[in-house]
C-alpha positions as CSV (number, residue, x, y, z in Angstrom):
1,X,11.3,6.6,-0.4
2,X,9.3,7.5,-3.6
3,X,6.9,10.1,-3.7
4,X,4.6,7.5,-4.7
5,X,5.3,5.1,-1.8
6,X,5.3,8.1,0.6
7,X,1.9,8.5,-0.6
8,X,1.0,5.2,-0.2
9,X,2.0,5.1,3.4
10,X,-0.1,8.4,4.0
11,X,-3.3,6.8,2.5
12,X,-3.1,3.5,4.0
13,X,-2.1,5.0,7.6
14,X,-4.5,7.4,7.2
15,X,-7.3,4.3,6.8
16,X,-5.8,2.1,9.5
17,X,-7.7,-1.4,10.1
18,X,-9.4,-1.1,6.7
19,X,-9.1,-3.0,3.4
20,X,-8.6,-0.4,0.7
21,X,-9.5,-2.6,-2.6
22,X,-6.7,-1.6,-5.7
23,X,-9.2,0.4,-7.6
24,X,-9.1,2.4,-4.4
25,X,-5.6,2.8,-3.8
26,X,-5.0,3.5,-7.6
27,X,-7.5,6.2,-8.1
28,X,-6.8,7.7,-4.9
29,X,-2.5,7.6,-6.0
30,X,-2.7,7.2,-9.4
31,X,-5.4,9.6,-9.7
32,X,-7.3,6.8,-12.5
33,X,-7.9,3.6,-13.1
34,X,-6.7,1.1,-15.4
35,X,-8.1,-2.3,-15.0
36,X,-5.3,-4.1,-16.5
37,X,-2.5,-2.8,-14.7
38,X,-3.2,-2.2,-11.5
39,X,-2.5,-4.8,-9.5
40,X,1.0,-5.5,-11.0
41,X,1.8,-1.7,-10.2
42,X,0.4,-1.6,-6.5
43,X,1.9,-4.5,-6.2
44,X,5.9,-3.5,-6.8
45,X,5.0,-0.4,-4.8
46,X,4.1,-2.3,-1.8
47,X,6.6,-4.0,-2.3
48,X,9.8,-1.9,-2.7
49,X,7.4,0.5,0.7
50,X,7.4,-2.6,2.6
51,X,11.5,-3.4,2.0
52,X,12.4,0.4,2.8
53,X,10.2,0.5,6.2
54,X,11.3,-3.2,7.4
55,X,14.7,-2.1,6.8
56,X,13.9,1.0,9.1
57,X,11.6,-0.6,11.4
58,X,13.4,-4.2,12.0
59,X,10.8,-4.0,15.0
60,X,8.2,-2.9,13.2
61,X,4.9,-2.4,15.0
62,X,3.2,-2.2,11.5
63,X,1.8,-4.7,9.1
64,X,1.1,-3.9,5.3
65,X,-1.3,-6.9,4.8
66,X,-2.5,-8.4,1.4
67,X,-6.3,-9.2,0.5
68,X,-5.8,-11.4,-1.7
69,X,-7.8,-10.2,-5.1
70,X,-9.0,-7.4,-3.0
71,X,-6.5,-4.4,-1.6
72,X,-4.3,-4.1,1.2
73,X,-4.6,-3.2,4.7
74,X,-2.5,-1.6,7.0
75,X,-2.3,-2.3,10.8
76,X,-1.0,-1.5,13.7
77,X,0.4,-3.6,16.1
């Protein structure tokens, strides 16, 4: 795991049950903003965090879920 998908998993365990929009998750991660780019780049994060913990979870108890145009939101099963 990446330092920055480690960090991702922090922040969005850490705000369980809530929709964290992009701009969010990239200033908080990122530590800025760029409207242009961040979707794309959460995106692949997500991602390549989601394909590492499935792998090491098969039963996870764990969702990473989309908002579509909005953020993502982790929850726990």
């Amino acid at each position: 795991m990446t330092k920055k998908e480690f960090n991702l998993l922090c922040y969005f365990v850490a705000n369980e049950g809530r929709v964290l929009t992009y701009e969010q998750i990239y200033q908080k991660i990122w530590g800025n903003y760029a409207q242009d780019i961040e979707n794309n780049t959460i995106g692949s994060h997500v991602c390549k965090l989601r394909e590492k913990l499935y792998k090491a979870c098969p039963e996870r108890k764990f969702e990473i879920r989309c908002v579509r145009e909005v953020g993502y939101c982790f929850e726990a099963k």
